[in-house]
Backbone as JSON Lines, residues from 0, in Angstrom:
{"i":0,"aa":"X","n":[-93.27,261.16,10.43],"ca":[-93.88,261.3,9.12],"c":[-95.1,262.22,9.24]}
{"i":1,"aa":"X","n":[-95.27,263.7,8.91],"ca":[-95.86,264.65,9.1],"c":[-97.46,264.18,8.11]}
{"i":2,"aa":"X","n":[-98.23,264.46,8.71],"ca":[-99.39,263.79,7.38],"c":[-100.42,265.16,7.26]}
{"i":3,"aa":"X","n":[-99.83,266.16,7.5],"ca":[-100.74,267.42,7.75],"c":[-99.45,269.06,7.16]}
{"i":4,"aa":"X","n":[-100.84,269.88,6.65],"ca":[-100.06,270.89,6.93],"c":[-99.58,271.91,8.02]}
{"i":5,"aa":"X","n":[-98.52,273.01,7.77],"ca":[-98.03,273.73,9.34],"c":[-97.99,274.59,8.98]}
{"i":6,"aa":"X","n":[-98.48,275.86,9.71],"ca":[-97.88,277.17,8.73],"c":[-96.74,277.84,9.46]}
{"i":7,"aa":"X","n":[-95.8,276.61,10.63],"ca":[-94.55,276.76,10.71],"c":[-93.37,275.77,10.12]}
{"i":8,"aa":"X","n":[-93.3,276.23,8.6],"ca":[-92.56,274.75,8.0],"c":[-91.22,274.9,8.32]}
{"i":9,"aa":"X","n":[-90.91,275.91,9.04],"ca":[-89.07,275.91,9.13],"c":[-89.17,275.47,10.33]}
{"i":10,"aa":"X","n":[-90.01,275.63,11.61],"ca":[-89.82,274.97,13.05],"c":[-90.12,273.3,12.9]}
{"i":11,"aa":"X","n":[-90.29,272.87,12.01],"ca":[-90.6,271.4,11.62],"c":[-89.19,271.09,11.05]}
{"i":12,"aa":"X","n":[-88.63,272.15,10.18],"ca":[-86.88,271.33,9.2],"c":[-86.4,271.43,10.21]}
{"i":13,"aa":"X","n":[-86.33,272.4,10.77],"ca":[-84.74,272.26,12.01],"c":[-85.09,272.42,13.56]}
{"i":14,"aa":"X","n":[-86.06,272.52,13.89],"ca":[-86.3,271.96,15.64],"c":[-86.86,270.48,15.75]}
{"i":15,"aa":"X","n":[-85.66,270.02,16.36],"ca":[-86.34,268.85,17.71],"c":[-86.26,269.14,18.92]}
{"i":16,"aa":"X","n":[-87.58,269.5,19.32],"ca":[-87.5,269.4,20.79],"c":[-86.86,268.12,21.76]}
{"i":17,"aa":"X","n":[-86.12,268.98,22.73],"ca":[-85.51,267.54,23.82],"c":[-86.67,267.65,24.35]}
{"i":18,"aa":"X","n":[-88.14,267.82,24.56],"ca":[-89.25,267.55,25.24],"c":[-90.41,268.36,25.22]}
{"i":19,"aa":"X","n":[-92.05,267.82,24.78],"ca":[-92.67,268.69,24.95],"c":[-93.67,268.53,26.25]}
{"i":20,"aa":"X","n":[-94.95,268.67,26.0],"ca":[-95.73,268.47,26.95],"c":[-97.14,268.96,26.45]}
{"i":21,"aa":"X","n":[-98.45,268.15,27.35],"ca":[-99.93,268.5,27.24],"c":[-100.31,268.36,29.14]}
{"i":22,"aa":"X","n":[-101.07,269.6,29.08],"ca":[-101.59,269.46,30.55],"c":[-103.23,269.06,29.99]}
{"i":23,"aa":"X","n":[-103.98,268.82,31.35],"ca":[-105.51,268.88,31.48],"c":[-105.86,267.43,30.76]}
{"i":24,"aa":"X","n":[-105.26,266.5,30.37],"ca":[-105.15,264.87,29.73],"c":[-106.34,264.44,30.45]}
{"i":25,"aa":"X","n":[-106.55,264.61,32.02],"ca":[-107.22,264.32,32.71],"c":[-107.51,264.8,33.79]}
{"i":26,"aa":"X","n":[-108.88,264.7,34.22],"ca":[-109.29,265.55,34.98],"c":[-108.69,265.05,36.77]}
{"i":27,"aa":"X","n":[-109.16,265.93,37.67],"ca":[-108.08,265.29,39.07],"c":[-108.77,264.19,39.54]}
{"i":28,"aa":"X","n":[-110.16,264.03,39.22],"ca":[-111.18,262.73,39.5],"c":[-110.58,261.42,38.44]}
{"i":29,"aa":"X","n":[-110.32,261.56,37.51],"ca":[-109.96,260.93,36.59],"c":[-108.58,260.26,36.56]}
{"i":30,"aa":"X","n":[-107.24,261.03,37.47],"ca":[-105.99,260.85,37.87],"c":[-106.18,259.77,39.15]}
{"i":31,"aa":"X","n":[-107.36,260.33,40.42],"ca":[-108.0,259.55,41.38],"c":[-108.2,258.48,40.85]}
{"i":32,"aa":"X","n":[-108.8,258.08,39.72],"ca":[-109.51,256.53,39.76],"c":[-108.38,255.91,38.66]}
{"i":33,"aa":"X","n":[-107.57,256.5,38.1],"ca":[-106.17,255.32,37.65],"c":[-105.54,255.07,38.67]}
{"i":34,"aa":"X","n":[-105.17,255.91,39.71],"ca":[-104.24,255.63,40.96],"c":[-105.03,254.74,41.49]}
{"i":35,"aa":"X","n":[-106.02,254.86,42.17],"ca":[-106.96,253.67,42.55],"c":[-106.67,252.01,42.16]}
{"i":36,"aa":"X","n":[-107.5,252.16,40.74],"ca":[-107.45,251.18,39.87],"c":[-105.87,250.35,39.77]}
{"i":37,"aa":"X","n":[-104.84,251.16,39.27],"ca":[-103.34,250.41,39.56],"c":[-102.79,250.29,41.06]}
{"i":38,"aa":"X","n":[-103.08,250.95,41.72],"ca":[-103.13,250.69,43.0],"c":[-103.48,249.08,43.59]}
{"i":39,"aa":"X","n":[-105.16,248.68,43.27],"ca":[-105.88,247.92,43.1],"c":[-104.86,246.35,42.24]}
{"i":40,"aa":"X","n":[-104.16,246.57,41.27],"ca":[-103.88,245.46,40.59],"c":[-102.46,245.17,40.84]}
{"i":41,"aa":"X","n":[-102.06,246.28,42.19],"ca":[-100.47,245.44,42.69],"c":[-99.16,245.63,41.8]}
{"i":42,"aa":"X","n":[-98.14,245.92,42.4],"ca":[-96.71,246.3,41.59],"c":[-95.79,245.16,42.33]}
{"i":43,"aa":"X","n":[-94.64,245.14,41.4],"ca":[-93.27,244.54,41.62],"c":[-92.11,245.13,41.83]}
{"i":44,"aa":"X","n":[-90.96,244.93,42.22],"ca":[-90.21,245.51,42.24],"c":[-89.66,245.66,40.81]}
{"i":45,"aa":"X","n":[-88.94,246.85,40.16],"ca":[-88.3,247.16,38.72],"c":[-87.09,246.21,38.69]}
{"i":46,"aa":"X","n":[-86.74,245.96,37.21],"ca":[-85.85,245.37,36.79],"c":[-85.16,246.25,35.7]}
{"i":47,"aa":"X","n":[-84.04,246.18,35.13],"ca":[-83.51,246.42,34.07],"c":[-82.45,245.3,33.21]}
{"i":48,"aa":"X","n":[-83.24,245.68,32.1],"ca":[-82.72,244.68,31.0],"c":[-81.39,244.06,30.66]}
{"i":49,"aa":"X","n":[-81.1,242.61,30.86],"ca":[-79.9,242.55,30.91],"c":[-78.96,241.82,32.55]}
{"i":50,"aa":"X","n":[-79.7,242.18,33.53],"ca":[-79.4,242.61,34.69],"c":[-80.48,241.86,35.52]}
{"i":51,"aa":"X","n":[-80.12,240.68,36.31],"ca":[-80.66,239.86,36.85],"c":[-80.92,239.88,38.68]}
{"i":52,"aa":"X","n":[-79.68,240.35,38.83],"ca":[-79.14,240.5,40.2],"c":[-79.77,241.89,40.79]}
{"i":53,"aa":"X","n":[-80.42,241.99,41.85],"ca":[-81.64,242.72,42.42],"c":[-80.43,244.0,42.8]}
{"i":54,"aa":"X","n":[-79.45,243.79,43.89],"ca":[-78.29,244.25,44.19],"c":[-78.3,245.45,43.07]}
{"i":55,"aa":"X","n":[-77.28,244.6,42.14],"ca":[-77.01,245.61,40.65],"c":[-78.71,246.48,40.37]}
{"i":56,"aa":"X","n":[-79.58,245.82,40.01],"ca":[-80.74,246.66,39.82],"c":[-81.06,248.14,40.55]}
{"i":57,"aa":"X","n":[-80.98,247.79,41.96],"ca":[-80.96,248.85,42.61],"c":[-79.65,250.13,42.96]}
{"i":58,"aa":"X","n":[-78.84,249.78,42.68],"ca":[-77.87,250.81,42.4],"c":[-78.29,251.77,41.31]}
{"i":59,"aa":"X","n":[-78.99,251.26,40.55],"ca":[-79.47,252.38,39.38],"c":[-80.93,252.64,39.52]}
{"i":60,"aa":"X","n":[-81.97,251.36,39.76],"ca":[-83.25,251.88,39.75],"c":[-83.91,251.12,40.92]}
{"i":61,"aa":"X","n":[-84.8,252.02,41.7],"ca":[-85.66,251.75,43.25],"c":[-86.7,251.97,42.56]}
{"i":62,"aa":"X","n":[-87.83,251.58,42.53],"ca":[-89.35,251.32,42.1],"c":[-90.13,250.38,41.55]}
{"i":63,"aa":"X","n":[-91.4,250.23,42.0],"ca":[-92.49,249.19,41.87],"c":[-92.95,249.39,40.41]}
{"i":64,"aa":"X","n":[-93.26,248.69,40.1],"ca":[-94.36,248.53,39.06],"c":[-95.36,248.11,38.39]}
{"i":65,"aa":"X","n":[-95.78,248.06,37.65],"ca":[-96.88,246.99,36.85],"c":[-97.29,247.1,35.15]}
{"i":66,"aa":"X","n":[-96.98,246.71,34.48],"ca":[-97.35,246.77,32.87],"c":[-99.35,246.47,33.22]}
{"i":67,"aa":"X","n":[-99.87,247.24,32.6],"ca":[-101.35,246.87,31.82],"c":[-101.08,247.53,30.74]}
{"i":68,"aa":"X","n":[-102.38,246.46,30.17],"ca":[-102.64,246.23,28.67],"c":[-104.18,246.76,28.67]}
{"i":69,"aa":"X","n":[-104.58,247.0,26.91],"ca":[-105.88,247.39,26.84],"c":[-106.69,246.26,27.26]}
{"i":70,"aa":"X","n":[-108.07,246.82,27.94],"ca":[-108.98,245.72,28.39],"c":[-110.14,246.62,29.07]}
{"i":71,"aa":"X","n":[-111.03,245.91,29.41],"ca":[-112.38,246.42,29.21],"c":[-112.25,247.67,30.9]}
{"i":72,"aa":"X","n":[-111.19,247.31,31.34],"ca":[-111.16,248.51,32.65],"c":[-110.16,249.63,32.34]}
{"i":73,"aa":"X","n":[-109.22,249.48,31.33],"ca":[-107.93,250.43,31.03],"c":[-108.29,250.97,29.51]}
{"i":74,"aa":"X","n":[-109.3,250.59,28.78],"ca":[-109.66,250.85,27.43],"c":[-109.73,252.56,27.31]}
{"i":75,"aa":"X","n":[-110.47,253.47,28.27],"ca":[-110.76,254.45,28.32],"c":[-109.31,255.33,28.58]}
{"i":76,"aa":"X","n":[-108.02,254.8,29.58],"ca":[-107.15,255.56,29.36],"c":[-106.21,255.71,27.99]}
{"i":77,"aa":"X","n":[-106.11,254.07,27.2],"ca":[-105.05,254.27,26.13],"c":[-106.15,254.9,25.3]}
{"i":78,"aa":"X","n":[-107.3,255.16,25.05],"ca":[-107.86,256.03,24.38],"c":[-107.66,257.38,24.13]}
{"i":79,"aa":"X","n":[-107.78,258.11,25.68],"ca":[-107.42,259.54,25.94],"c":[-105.68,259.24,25.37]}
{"i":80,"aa":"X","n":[-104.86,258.52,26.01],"ca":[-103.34,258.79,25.99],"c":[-103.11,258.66,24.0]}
{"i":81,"aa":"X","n":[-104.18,257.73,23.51],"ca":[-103.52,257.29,21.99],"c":[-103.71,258.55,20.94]}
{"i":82,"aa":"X","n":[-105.19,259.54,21.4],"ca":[-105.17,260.88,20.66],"c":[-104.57,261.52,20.87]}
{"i":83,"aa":"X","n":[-103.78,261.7,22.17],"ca":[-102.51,262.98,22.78],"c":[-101.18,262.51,21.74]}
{"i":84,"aa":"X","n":[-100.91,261.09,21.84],"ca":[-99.82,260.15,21.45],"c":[-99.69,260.89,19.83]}
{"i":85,"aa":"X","n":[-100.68,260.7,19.05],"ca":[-101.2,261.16,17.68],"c":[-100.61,262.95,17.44]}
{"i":86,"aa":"X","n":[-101.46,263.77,18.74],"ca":[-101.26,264.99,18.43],"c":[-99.72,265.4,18.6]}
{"i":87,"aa":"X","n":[-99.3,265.47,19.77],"ca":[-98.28,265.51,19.67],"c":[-96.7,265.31,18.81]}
{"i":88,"aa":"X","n":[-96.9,263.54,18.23],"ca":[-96.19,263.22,17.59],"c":[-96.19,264.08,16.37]}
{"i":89,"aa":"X","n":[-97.82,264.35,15.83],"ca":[-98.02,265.3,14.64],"c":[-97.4,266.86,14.97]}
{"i":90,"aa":"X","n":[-97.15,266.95,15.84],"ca":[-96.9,268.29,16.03],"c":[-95.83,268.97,15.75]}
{"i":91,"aa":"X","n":[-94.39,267.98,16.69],"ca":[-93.74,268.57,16.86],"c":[-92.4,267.28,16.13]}
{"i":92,"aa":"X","n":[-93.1,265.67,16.1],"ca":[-91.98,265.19,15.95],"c":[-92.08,264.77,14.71]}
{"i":93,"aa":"X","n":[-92.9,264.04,14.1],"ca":[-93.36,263.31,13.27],"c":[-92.44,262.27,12.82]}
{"i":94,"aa":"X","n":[-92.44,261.28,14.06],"ca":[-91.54,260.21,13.93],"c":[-92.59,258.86,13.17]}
{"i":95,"aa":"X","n":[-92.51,257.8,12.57],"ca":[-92.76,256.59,12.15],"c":[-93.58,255.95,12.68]}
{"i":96,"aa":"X","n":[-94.39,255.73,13.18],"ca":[-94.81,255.2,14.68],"c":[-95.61,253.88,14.71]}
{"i":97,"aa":"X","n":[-95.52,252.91,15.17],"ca":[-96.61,251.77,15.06],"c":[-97.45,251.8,16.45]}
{"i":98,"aa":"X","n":[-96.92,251.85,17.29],"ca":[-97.49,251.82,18.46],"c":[-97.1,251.16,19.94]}
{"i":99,"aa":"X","n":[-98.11,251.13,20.73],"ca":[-97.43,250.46,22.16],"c":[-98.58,249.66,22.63]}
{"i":100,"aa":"X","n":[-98.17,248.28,23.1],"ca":[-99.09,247.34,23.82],"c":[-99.3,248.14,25.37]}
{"i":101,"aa":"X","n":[-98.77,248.62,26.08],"ca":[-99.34,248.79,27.26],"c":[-98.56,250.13,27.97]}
{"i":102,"aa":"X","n":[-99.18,250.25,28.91],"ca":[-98.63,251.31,29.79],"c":[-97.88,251.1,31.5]}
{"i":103,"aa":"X","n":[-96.86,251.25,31.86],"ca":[-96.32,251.15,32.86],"c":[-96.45,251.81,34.21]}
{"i":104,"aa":"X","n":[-97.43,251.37,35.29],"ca":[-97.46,252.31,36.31],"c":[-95.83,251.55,37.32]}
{"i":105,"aa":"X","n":[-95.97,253.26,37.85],"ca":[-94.64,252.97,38.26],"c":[-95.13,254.0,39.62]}
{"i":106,"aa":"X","n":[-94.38,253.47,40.84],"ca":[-94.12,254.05,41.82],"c":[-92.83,254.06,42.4]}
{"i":107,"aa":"X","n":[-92.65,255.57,43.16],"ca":[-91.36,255.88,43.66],"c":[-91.02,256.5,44.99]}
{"i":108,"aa":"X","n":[-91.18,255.44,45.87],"ca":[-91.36,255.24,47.3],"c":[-89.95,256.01,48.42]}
{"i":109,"aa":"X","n":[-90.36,257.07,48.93],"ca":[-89.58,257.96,49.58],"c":[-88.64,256.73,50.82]}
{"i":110,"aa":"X","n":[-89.4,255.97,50.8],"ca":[-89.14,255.14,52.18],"c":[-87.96,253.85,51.79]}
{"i":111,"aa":"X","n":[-87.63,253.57,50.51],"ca":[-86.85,253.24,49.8],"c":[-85.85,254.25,49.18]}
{"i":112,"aa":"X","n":[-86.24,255.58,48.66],"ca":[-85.49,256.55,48.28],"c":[-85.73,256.03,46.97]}
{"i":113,"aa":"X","n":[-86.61,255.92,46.43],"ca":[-86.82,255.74,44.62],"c":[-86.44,256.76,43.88]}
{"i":114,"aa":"X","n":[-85.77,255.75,42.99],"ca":[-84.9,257.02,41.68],"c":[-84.77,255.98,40.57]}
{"i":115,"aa":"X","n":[-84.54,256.72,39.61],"ca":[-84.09,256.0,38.3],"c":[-82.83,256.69,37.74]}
{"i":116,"aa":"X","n":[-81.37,256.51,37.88],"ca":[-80.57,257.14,37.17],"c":[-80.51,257.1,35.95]}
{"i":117,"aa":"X","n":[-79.22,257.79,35.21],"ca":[-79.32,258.45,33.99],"c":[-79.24,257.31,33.32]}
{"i":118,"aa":"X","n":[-80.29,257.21,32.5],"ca":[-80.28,256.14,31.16],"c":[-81.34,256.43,29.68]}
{"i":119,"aa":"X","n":[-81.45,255.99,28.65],"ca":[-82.12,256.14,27.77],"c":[-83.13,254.98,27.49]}
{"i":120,"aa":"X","n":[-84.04,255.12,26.92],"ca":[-85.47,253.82,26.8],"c":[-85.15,253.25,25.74]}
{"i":121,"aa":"X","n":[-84.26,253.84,24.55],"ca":[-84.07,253.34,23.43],"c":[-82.96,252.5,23.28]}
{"i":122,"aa":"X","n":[-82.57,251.2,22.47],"ca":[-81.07,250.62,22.58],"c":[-80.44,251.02,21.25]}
{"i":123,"aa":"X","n":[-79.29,251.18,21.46],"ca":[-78.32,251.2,20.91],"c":[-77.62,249.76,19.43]}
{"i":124,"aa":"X","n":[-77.11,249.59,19.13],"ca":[-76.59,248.38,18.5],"c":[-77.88,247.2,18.35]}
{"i":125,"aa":"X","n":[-77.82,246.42,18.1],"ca":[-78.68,245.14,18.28],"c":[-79.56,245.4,19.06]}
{"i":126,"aa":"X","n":[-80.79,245.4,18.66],"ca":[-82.24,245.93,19.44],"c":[-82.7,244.45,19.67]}
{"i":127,"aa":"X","n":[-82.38,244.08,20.97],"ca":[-82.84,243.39,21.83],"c":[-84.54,243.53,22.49]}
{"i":128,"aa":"X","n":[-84.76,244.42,22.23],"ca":[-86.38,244.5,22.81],"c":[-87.56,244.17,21.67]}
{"i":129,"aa":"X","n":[-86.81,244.19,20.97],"ca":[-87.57,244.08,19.46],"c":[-87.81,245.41,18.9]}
{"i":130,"aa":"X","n":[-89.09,246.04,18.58],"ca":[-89.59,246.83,18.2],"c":[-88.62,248.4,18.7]}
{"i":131,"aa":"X","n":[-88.03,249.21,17.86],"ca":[-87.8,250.06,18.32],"c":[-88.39,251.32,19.27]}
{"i":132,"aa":"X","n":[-87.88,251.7,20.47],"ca":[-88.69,252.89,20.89],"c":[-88.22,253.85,20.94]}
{"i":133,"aa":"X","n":[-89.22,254.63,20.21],"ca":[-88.94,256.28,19.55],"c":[-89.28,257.29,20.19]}
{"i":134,"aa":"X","n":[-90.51,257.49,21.15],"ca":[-91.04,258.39,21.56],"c":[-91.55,257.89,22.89]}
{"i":135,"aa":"X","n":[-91.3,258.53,24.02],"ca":[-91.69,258.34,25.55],"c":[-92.22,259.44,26.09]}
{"i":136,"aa":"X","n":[-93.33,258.61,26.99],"ca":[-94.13,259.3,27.65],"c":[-94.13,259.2,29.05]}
{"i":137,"aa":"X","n":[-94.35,260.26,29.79],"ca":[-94.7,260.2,30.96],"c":[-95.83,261.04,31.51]}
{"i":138,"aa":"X","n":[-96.59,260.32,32.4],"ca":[-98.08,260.99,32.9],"c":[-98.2,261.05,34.42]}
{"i":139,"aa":"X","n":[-97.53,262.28,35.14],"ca":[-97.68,262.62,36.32],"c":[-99.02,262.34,36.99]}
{"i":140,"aa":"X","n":[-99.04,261.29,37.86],"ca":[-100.11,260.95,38.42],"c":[-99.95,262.08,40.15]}
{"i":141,"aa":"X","n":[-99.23,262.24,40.53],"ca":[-99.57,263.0,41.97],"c":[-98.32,264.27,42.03]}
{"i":142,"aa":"X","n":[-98.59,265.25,42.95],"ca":[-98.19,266.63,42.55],"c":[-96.78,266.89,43.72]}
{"i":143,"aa":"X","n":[-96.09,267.05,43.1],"ca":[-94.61,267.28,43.86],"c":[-94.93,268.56,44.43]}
{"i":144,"aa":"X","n":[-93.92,268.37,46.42],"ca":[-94.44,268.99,46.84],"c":[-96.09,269.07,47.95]}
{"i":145,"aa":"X","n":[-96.57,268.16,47.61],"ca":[-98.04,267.46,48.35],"c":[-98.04,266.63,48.52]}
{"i":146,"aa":"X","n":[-97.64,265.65,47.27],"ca":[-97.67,263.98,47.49],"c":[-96.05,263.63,47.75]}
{"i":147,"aa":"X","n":[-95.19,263.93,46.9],"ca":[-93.93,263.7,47.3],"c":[-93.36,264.73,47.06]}
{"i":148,"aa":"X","n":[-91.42,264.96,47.71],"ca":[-90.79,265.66,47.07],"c":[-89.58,264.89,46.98]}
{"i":149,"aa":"X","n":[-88.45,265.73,46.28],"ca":[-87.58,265.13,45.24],"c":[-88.5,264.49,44.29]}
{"i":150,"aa":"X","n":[-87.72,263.57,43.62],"ca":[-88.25,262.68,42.38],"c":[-88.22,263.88,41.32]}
{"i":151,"aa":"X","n":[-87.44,264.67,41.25],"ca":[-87.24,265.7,39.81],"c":[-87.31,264.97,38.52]}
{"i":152,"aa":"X","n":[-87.75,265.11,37.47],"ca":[-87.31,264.45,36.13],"c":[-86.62,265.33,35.54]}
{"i":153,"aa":"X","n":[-84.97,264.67,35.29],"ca":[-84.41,265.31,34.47],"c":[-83.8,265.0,33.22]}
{"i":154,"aa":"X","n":[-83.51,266.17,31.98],"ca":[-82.87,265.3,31.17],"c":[-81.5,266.03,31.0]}
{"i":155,"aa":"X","n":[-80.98,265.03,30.47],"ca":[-79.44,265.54,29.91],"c":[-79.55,266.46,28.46]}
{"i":156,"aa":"X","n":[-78.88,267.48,28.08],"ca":[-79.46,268.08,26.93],"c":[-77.83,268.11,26.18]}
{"i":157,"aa":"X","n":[-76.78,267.86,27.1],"ca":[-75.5,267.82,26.62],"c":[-74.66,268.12,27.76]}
{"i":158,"aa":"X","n":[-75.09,268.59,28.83],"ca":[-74.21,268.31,30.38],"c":[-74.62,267.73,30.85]}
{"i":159,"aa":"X","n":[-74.16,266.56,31.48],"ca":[-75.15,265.85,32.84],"c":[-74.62,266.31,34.23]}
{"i":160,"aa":"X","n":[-73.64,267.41,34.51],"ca":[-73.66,268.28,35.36],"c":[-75.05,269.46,35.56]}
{"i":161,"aa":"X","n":[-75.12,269.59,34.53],"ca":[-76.24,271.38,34.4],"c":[-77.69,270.62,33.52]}
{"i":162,"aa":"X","n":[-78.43,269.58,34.35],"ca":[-79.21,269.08,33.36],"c":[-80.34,269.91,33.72]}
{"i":163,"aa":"X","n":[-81.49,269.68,32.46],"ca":[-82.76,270.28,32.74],"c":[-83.47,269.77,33.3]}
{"i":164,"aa":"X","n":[-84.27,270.32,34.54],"ca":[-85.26,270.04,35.03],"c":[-86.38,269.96,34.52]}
{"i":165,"aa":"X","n":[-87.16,269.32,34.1],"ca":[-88.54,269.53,33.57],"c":[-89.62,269.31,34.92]}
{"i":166,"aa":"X","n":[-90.38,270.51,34.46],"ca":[-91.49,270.83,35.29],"c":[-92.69,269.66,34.79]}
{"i":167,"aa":"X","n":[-92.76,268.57,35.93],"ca":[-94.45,268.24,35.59],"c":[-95.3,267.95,36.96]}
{"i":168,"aa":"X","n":[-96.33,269.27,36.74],"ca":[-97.12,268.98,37.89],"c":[-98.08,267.95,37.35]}
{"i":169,"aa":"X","n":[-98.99,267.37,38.48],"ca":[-99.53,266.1,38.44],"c":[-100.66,266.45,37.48]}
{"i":170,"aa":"X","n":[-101.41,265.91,36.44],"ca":[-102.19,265.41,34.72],"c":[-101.17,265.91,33.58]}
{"i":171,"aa":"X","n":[-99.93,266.62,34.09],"ca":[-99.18,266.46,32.77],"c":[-98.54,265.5,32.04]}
{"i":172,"aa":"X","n":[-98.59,265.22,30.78],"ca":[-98.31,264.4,29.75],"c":[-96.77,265.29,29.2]}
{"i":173,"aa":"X","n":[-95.67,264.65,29.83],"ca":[-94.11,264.99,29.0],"c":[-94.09,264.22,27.9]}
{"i":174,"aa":"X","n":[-93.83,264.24,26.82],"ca":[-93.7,263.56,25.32],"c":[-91.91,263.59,25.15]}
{"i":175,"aa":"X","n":[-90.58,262.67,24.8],"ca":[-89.5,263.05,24.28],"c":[-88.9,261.79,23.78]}
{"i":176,"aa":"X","n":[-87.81,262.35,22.49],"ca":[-87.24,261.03,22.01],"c":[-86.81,260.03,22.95]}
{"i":177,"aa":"X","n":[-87.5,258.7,22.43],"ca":[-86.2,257.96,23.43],"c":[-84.81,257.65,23.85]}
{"i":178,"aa":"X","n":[-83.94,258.97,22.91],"ca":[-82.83,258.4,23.1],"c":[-82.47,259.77,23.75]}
{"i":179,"aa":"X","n":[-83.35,260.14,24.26],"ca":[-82.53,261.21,25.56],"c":[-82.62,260.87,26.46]}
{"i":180,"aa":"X","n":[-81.13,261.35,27.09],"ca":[-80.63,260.32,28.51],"c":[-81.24,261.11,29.25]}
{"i":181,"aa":"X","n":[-81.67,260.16,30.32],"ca":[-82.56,260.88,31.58],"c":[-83.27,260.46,32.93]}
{"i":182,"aa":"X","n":[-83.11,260.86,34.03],"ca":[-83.09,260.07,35.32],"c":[-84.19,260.43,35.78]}
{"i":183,"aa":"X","n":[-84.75,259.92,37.52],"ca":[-86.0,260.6,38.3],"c":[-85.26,260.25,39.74]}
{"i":184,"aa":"X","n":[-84.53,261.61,39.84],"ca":[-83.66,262.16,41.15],"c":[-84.35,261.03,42.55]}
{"i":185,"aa":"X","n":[-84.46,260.49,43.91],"ca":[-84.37,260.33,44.98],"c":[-85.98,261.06,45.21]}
{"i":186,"aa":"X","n":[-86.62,260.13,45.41],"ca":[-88.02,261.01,46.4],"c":[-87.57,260.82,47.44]}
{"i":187,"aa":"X","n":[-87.59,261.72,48.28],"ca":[-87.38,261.84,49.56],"c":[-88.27,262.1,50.66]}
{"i":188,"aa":"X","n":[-89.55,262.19,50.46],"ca":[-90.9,262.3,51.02],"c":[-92.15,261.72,50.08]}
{"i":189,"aa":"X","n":[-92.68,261.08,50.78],"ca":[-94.02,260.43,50.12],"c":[-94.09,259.5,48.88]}
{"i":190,"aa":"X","n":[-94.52,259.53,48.05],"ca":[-94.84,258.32,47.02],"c":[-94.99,259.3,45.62]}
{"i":191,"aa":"X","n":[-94.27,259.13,44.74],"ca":[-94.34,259.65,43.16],"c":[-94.78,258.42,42.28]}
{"i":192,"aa":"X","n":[-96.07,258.72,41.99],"ca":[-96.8,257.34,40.84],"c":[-96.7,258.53,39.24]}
{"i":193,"aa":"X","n":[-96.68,257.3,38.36],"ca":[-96.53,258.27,37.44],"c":[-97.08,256.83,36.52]}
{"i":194,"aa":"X","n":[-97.38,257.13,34.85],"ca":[-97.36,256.28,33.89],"c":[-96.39,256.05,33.32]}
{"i":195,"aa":"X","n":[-95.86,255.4,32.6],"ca":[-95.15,255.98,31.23],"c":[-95.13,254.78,30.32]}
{"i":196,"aa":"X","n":[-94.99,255.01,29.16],"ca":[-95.25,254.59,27.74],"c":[-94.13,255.08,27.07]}
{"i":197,"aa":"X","n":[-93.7,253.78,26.16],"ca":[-92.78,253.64,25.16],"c":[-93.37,253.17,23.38]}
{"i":198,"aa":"X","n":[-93.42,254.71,22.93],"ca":[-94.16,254.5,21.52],"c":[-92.93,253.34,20.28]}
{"i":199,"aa":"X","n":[-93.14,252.7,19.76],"ca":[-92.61,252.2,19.14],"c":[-92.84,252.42,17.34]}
{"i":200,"aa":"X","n":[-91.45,252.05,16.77],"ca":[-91.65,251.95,15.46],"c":[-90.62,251.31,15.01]}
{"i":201,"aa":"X","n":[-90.46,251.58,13.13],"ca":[-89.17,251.29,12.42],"c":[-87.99,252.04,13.4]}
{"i":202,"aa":"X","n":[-86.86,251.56,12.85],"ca":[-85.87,251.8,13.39],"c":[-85.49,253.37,12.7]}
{"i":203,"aa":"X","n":[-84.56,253.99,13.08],"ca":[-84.89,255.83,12.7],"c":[-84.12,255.32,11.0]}
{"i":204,"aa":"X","n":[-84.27,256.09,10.09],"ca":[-83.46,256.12,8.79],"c":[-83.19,257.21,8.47]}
């Protein structure tokens, strides 16, 4: 729901981007003390919804994690992330939006071979999660290539043979619908931490 004017009104009727992006979100001192800080408050192993059995889990997804919520030590990031969340959405998508309780640090441990295969954040039929999610984020916390390699993010755009690679070096903010299918290839050296956030709203109409 656009609440502004554009003086590109035809790239608003007929482009949706499969993904955009904001660099400079945060500074490399500033990337330092979230890694720290979630570092500091401990991860679990991932689950997926539905799917109880650790076995099954890991055939599709290898990585730690941790949900935080706003609070008097994380207040300052959903701040920075909730005006990007705003611009962006105004920009390019102008989807419905209510919002998101928390943010997901996630790590993807070479020494396990962490990956997430091809799946979408959004459900299908009967929305089991409750609140629909419309718009996903991800916030490269360390720089492929230095900290790890593999761990590509890719999405499907209509081959999942010839998918796109998206480039994110570490303070970039990727923004894309949630219902594009999309994996994070095998790290195969070092540790890939990243955020990500699932914006929620009405269901699409």
């Amino acid at each position: 729901m656009y609440k502004t004017i554009y003086n590109s009104p035809r790239e608003r009727e007929l482009t949706t981007y499969s993904w955009v992006y904001w660099d400079e979100a945060f500074t490399s001192e500033e990337l330092d003390k979230i890694v720290s800080y979630c570092q500091g408050q401990g991860t679990e192993a991932s689950s997926i919804l539905g799917t109880t059995d650790q076995t099954d889990t890991e055939r599709v997804r290898v990585s730690s994690v941790r949900f935080h919520h706003r609070d008097e030590n994380t207040s300052w990031i959903f701040d920075r992330l909730n005006d990007i969340i705003v611009r962006l959405n105004e920009r390019f998508y102008g989807f419905n939006l209510n919002g998101y309780d928390s943010f997901q640090y996630t790590e993807y441990d070479s020494s396990k071979l962490g990956k997430y295969d091809w799946h979408m954040d959004t459900q299908m039929g009967v929305n089991t999660l409750g609140a629909t999610r419309k718009l996903s984020l991800v916030l490269n916390l360390t720089e492929q290539g230095k900290d790890y390699e593999g761990g590509n993010f890719n999405l499907n755009v209509g081959m999942e043979e010839e998918p796109e690679c998206v480039p994110i070096p570490r303070g970039r903010i990727i923004a894309f619908p949630s219902w594009m299918i999309h994996r994070v290839t095998p790290v195969t050296h070092g540790v890939r931490r990243s955020i990500v956030i699932w914006v929620t709203g009405p269901k699409f109409v």
